[in-house]
PyMOL Python script that loads the backbone (N, CA, C, O; Angstrom):
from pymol import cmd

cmd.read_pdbstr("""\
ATOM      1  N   UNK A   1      53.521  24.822  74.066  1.00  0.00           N
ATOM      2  CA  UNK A   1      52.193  25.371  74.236  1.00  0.00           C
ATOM      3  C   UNK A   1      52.125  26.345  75.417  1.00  0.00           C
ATOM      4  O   UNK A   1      51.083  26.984  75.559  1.00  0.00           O
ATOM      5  N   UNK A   2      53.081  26.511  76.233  1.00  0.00           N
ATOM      6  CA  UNK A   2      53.257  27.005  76.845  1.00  0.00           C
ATOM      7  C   UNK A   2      53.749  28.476  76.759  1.00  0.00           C
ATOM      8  O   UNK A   2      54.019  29.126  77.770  1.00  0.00           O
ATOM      9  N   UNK A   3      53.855  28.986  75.438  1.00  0.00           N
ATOM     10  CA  UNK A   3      54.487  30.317  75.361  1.00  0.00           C
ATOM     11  C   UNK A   3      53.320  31.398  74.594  1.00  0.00           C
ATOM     12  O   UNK A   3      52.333  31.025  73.961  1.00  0.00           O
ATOM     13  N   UNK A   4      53.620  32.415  74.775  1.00  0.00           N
ATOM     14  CA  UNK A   4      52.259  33.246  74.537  1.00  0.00           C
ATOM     15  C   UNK A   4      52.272  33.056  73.087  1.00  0.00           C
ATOM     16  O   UNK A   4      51.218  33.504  72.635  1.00  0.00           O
ATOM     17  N   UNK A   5      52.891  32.664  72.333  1.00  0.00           N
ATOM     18  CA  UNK A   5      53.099  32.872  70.775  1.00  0.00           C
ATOM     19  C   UNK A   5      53.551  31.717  70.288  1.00  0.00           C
ATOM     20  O   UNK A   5      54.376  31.075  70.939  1.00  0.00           O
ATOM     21  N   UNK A   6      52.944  31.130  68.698  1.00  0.00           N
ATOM     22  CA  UNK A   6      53.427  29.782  68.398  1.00  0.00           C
ATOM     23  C   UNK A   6      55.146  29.988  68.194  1.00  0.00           C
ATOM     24  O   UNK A   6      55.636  31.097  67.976  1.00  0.00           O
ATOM     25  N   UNK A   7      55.719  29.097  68.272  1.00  0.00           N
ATOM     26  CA  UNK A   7      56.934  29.357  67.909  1.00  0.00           C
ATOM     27  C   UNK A   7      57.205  29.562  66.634  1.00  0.00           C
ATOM     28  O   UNK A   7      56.460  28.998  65.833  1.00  0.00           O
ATOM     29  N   UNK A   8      58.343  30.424  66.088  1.00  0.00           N
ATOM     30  CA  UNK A   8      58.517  31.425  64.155  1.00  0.00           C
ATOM     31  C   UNK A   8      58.709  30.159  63.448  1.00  0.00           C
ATOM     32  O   UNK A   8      58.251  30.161  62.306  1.00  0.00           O
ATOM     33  N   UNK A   9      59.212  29.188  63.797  1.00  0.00           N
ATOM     34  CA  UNK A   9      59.613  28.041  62.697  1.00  0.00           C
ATOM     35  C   UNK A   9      58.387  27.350  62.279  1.00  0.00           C
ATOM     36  O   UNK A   9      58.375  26.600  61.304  1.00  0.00           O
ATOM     37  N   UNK A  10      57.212  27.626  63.103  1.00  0.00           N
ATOM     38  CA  UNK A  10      55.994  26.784  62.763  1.00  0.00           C
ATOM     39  C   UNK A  10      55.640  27.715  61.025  1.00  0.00           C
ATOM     40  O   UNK A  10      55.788  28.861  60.599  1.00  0.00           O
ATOM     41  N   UNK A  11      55.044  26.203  60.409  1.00  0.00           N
ATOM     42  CA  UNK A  11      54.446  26.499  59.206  1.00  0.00           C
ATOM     43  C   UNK A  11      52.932  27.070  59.713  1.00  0.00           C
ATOM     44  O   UNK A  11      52.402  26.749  60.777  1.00  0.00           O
ATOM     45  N   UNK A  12      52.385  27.952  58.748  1.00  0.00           N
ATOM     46  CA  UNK A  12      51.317  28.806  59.239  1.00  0.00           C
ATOM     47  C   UNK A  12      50.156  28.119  59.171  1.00  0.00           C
ATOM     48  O   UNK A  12      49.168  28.798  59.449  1.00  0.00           O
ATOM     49  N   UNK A  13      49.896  26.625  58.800  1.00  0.00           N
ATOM     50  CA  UNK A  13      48.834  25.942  59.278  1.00  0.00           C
ATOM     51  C   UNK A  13      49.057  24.906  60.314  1.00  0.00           C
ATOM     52  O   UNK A  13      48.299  24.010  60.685  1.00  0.00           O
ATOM     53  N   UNK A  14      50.351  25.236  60.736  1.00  0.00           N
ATOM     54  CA  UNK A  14      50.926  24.496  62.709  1.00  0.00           C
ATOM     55  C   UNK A  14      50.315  25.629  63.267  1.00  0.00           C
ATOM     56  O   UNK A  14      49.207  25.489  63.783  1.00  0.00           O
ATOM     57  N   UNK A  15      50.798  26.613  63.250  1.00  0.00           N
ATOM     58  CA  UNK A  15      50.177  28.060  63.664  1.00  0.00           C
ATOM     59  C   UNK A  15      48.737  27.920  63.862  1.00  0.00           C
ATOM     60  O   UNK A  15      48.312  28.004  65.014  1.00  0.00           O
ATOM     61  N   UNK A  16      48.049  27.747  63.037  1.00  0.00           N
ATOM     62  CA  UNK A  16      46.601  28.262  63.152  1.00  0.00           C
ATOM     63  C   UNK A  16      46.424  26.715  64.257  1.00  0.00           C
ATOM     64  O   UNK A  16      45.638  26.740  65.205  1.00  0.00           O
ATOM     65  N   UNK A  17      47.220  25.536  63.959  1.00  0.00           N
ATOM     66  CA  UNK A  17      46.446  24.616  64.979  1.00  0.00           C
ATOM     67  C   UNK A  17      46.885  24.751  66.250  1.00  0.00           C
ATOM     68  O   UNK A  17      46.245  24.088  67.066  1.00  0.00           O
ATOM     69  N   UNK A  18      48.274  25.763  66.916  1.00  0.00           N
ATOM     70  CA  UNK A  18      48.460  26.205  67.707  1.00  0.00           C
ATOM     71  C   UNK A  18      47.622  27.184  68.391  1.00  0.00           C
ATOM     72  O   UNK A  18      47.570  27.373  69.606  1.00  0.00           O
ATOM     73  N   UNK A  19      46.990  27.767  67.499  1.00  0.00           N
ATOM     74  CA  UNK A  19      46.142  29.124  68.271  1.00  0.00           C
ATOM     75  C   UNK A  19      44.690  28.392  68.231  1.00  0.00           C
ATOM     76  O   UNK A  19      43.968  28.697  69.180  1.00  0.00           O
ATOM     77  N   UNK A  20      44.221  27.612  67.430  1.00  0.00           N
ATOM     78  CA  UNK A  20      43.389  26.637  67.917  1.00  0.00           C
ATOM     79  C   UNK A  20      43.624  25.981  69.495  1.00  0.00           C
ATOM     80  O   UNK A  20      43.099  26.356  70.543  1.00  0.00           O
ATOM     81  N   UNK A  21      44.256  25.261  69.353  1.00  0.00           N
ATOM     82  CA  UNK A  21      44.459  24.905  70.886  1.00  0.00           C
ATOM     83  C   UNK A  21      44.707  25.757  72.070  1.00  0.00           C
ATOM     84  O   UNK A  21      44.424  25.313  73.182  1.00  0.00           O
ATOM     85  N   UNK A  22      45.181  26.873  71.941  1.00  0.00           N
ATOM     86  CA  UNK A  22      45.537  27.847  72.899  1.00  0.00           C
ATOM     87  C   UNK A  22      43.978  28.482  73.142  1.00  0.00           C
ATOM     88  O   UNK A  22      43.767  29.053  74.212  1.00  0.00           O
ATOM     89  N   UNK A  23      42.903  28.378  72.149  1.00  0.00           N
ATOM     90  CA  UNK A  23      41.454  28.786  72.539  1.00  0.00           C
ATOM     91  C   UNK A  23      41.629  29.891  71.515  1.00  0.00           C
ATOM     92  O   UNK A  23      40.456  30.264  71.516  1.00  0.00           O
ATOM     93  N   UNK A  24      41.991  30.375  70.986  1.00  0.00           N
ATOM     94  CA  UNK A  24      41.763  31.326  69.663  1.00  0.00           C
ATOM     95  C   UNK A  24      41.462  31.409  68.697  1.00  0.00           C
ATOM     96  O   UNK A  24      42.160  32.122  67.976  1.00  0.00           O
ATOM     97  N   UNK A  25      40.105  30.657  68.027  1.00  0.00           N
ATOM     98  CA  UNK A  25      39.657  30.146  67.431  1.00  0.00           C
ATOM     99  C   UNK A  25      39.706  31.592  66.153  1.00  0.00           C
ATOM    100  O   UNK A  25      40.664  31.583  65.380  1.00  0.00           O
ATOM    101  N   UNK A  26      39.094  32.264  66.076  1.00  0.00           N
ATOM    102  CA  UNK A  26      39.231  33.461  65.321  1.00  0.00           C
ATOM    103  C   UNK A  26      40.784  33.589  64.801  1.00  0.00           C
ATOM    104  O   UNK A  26      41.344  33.317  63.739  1.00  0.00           O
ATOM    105  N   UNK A  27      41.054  33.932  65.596  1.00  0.00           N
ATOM    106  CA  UNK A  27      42.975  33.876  65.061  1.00  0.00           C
ATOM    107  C   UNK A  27      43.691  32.276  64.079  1.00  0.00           C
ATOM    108  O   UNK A  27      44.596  32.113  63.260  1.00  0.00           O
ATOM    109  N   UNK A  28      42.914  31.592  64.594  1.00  0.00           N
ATOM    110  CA  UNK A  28      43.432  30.673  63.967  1.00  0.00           C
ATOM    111  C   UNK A  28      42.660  30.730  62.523  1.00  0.00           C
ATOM    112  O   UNK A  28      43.265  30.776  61.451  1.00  0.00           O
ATOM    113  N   UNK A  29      41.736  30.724  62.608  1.00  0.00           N
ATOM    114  CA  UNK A  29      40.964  31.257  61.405  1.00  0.00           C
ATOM    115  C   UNK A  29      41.507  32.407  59.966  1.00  0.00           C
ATOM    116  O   UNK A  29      41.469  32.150  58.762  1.00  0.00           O
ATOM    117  N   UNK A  30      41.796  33.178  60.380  1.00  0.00           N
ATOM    118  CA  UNK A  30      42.467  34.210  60.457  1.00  0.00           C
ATOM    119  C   UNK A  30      43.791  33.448  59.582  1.00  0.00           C
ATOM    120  O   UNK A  30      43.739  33.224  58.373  1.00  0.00           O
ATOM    121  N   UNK A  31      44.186  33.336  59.878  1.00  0.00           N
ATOM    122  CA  UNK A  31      45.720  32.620  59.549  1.00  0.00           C
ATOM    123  C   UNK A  31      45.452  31.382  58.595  1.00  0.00           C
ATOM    124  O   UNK A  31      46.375  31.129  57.821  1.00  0.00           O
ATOM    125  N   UNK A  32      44.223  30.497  58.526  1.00  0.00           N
ATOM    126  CA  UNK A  32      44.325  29.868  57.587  1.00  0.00           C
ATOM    127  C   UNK A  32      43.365  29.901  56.368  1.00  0.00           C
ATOM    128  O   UNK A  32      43.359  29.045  55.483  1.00  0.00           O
ATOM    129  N   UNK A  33      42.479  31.088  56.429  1.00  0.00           N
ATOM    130  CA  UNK A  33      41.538  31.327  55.704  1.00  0.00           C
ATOM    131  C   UNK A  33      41.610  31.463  54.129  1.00  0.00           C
ATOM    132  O   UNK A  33      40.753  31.012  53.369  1.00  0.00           O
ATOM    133  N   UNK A  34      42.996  32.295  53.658  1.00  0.00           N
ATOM    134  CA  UNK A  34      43.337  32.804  52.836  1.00  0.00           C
ATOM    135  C   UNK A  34      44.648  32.230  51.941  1.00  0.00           C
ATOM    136  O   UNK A  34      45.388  32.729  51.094  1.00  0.00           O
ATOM    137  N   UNK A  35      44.509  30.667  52.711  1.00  0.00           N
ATOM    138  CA  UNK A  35      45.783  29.585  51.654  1.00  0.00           C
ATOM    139  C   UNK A  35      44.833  28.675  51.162  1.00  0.00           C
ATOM    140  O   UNK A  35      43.814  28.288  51.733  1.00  0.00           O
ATOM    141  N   UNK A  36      45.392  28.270  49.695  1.00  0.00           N
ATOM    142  CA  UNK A  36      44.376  28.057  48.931  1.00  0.00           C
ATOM    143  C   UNK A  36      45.392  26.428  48.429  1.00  0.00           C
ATOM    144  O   UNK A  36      45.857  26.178  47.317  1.00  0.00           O
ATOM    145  N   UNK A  37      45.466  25.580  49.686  1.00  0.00           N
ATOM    146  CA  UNK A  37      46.103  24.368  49.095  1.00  0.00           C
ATOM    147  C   UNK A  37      45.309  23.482  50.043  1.00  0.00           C
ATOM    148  O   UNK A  37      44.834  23.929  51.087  1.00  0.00           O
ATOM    149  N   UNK A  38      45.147  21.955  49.579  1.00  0.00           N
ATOM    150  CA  UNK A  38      44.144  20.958  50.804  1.00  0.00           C
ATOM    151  C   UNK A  38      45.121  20.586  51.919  1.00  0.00           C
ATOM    152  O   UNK A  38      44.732  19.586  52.523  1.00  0.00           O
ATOM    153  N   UNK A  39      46.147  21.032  52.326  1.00  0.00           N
ATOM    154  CA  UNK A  39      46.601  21.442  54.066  1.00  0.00           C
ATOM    155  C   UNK A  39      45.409  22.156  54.449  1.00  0.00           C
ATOM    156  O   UNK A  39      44.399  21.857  55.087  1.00  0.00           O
ATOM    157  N   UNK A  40      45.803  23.117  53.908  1.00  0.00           N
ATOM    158  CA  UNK A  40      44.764  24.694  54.582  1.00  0.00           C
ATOM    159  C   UNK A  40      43.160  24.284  54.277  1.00  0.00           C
ATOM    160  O   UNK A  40      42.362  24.728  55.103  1.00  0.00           O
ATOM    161  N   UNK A  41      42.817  23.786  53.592  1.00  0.00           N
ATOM    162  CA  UNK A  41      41.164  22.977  53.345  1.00  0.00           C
ATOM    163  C   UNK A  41      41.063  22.078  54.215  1.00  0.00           C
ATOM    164  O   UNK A  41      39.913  21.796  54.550  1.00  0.00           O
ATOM    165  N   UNK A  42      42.072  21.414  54.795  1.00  0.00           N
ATOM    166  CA  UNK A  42      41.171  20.142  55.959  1.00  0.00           C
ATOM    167  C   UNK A  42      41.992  21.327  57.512  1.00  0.00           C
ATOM    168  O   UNK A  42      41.260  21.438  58.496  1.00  0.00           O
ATOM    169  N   UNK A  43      42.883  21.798  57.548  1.00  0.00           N
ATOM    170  CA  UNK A  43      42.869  22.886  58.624  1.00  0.00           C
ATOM    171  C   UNK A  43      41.553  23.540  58.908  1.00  0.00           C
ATOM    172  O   UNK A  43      40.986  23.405  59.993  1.00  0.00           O
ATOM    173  N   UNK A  44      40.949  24.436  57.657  1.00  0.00           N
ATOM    174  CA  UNK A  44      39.318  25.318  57.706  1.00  0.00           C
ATOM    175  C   UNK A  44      38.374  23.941  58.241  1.00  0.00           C
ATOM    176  O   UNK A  44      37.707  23.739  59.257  1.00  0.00           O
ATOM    177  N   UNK A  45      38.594  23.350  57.361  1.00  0.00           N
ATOM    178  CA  UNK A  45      37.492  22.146  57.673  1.00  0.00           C
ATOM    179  C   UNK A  45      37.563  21.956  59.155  1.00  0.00           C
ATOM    180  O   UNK A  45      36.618  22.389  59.814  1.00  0.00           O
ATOM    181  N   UNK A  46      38.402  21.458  59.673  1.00  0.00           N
ATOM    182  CA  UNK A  46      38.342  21.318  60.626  1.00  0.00           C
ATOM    183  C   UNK A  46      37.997  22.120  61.923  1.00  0.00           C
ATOM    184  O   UNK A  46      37.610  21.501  62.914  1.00  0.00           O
ATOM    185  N   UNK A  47      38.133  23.554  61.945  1.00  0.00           N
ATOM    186  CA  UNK A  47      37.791  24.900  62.654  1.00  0.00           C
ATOM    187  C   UNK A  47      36.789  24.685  62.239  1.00  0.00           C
ATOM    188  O   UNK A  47      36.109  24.300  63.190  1.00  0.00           O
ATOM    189  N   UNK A  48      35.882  24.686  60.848  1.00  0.00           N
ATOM    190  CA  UNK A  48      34.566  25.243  61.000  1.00  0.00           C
ATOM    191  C   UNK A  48      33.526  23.985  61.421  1.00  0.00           C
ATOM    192  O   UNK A  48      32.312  24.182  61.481  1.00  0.00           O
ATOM    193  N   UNK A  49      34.180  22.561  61.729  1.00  0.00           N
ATOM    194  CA  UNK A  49      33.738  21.447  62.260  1.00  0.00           C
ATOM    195  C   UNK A  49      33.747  21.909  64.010  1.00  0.00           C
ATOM    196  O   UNK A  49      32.680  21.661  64.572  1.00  0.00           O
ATOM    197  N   UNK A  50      34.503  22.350  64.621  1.00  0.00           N
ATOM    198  CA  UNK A  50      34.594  22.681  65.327  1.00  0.00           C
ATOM    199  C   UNK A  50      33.658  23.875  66.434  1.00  0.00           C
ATOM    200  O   UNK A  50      33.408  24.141  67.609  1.00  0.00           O
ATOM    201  N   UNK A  51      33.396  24.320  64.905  1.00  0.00           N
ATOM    202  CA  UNK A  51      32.609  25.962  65.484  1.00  0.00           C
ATOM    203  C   UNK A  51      31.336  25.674  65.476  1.00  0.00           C
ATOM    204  O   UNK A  51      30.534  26.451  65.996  1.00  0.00           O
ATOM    205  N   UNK A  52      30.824  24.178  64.719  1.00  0.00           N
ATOM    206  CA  UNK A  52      29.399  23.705  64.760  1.00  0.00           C
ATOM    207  C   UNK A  52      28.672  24.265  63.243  1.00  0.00           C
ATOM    208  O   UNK A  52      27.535  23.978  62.870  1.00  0.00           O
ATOM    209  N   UNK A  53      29.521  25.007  62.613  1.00  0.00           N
ATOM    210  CA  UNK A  53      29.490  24.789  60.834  1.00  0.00           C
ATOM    211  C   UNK A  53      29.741  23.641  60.034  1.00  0.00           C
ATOM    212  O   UNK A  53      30.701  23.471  59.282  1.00  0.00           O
ATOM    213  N   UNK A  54      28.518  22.641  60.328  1.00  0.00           N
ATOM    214  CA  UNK A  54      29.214  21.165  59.625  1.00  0.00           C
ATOM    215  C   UNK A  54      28.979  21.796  57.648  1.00  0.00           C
ATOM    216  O   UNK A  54      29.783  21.566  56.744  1.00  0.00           O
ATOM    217  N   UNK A  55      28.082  22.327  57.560  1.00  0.00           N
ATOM    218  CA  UNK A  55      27.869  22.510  56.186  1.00  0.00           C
ATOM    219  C   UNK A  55      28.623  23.490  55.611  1.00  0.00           C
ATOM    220  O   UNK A  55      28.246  23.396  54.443  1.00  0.00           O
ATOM    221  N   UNK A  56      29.345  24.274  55.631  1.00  0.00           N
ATOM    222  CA  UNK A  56      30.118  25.001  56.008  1.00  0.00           C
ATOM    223  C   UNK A  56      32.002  23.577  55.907  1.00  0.00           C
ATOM    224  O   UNK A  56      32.735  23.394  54.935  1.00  0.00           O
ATOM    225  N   UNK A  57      32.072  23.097  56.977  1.00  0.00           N
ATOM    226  CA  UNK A  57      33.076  21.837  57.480  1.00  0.00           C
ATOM    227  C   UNK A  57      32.791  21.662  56.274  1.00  0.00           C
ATOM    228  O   UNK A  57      33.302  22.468  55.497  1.00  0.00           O
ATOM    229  N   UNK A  58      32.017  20.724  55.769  1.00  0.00           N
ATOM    230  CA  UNK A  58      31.861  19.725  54.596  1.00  0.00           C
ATOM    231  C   UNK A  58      32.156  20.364  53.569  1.00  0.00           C
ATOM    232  O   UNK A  58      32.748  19.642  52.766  1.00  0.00           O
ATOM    233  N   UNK A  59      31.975  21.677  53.129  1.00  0.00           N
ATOM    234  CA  UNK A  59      32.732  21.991  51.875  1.00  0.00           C
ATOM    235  C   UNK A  59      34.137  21.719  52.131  1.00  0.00           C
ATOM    236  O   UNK A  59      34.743  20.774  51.626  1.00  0.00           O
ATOM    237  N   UNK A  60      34.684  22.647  53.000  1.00  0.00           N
ATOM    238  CA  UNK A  60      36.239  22.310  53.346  1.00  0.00           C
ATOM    239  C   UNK A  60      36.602  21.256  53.585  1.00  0.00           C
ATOM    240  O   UNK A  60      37.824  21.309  53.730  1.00  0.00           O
ATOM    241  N   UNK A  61      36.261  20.338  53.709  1.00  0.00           N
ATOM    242  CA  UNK A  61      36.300  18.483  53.393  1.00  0.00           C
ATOM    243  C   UNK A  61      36.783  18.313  52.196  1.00  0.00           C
ATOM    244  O   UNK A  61      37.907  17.964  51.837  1.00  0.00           O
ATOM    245  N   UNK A  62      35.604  18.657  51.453  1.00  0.00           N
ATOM    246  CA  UNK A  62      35.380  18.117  50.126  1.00  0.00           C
ATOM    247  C   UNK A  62      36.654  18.863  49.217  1.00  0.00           C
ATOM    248  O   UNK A  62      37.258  18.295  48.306  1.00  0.00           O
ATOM    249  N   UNK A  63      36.879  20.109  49.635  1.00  0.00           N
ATOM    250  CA  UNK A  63      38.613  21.104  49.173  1.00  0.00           C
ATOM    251  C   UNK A  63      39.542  20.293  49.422  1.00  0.00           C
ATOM    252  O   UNK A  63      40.545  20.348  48.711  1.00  0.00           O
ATOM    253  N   UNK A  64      39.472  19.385  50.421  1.00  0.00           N
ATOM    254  CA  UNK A  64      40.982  18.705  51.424  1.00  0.00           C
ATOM    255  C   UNK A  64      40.885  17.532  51.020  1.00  0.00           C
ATOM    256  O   UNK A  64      41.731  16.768  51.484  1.00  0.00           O
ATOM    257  N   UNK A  65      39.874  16.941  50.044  1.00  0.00           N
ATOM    258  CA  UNK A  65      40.128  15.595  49.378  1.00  0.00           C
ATOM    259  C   UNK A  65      39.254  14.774  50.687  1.00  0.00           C
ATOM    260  O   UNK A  65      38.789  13.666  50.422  1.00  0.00           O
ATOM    261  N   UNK A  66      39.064  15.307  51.984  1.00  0.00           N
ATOM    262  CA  UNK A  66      38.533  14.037  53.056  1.00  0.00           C
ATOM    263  C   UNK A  66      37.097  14.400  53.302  1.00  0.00           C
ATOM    264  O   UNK A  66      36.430  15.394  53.012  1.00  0.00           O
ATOM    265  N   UNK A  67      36.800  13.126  54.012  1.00  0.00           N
ATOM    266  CA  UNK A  67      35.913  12.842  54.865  1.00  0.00           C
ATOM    267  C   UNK A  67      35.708  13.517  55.874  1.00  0.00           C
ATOM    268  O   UNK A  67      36.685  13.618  56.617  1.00  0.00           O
ATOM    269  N   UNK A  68      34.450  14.214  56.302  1.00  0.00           N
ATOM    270  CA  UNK A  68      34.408  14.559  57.555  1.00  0.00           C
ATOM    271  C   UNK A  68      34.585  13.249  58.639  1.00  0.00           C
ATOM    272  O   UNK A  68      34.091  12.239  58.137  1.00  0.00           O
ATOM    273  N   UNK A  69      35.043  13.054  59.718  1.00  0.00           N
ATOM    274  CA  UNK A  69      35.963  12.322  60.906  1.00  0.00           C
ATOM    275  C   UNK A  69      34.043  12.182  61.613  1.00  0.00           C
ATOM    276  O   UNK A  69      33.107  12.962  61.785  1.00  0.00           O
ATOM    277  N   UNK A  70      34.245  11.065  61.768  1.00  0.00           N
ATOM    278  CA  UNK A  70      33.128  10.747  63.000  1.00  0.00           C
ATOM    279  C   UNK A  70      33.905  10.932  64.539  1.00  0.00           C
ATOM    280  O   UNK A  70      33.105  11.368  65.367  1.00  0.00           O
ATOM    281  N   UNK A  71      34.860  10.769  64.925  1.00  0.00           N
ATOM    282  CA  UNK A  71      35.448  10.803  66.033  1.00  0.00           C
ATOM    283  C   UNK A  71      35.650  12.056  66.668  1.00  0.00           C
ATOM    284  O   UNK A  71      34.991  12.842  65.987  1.00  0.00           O
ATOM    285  N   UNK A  72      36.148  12.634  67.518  1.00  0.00           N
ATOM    286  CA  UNK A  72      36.166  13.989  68.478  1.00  0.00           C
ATOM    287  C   UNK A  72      37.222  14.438  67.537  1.00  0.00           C
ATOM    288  O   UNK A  72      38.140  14.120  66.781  1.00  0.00           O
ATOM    289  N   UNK A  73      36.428  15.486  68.124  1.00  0.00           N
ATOM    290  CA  UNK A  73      37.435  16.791  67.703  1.00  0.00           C
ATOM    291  C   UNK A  73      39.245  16.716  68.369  1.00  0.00           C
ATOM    292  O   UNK A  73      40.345  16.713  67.817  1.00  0.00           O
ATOM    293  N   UNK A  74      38.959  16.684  69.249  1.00  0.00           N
ATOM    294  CA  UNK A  74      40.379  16.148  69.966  1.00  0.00           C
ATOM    295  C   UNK A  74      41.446  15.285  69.593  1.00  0.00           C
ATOM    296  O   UNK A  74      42.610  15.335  69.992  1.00  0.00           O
ATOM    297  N   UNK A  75      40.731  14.172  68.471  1.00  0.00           N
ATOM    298  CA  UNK A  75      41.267  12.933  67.793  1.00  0.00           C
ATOM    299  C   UNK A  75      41.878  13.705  66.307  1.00  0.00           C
ATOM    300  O   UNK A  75      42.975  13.542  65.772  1.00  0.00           O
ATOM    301  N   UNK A  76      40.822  14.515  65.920  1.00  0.00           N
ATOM    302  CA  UNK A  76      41.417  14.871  64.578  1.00  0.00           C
ATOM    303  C   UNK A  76      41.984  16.124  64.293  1.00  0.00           C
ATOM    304  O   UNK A  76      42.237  16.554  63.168  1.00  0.00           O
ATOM    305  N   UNK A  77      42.274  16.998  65.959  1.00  0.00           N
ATOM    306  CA  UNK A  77      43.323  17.812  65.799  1.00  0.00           C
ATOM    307  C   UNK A  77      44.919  17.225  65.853  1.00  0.00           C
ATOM    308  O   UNK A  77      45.975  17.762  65.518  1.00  0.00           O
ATOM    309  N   UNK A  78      44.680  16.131  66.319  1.00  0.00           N
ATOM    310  CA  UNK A  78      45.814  15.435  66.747  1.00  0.00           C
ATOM    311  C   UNK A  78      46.196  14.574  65.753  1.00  0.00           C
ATOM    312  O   UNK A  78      47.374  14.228  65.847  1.00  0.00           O
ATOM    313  N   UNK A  79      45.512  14.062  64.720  1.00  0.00           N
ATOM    314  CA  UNK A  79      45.580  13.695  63.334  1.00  0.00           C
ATOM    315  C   UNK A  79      45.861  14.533  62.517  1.00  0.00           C
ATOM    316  O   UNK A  79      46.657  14.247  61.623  1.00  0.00           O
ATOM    317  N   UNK A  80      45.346  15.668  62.590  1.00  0.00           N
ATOM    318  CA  UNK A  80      46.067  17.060  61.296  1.00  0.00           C
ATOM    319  C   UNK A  80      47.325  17.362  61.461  1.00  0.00           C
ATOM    320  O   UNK A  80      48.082  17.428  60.493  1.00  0.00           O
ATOM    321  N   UNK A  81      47.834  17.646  63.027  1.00  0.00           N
ATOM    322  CA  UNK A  81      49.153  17.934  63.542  1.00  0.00           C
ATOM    323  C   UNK A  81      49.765  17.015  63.124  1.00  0.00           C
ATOM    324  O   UNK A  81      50.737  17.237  62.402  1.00  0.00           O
ATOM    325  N   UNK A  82      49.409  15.768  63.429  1.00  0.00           N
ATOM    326  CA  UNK A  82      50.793  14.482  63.068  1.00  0.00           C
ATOM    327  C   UNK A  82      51.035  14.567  61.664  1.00  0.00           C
ATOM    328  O   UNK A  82      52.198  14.636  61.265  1.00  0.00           O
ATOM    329  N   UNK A  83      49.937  14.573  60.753  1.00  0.00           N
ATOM    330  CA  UNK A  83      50.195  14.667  59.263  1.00  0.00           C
ATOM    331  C   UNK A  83      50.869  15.852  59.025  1.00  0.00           C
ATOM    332  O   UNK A  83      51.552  15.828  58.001  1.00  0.00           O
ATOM    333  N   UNK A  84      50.885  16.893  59.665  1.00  0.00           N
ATOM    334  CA  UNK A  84      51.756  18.402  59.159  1.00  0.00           C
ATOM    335  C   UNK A  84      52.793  18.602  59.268  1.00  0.00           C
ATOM    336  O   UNK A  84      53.563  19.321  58.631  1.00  0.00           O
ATOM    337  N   UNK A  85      52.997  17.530  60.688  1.00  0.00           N
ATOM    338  CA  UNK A  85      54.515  17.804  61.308  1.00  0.00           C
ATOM    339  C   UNK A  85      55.351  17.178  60.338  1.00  0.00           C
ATOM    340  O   UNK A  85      56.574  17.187  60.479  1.00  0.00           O
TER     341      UNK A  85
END
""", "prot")
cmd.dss("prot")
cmd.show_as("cartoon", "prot")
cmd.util.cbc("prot")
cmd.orient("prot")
């Protein structure tokens, strides 16, 4: 997390949760907007949970097969990552 750029081996929805965390919310966006599998649906979901688009979130839920998360945001970036890795 430490390098200006995710590292090339990352899959491009590690990527978008890399530039998520780095504060680049747009960029990460950006990068997962336009994959059309439920990785990339609970990834969106989760950014637009984030951005304070729950209705908006909740479609991309409902794409990714899940539940919107009652718990922090912090908990279920760290839940998407473990499932991706």
């Amino acid at each position: 997390m430490s390098d200006s750029s995710p590292p090339s081996e990352l899959s491009a929805y590690l990527q978008s949760m890399w530039h998520d965390a780095k504060g680049d919310w747009n960029k990460a966006h950006s990068i997962i907007q336009n994959i059309e599998d439920k990785k990339a649906a609970w990834v969106h979901a989760y950014l637009h949970r984030k951005e304070g688009d729950i209705g908006n979130a909740d479609y991309w839920y409902r794409r990714a097969g899940k539940t919107r998360p009652s718990g922090s945001l912090d908990s279920e970036w760290e839940n998407i990552v473990q499932a991706l890795l």
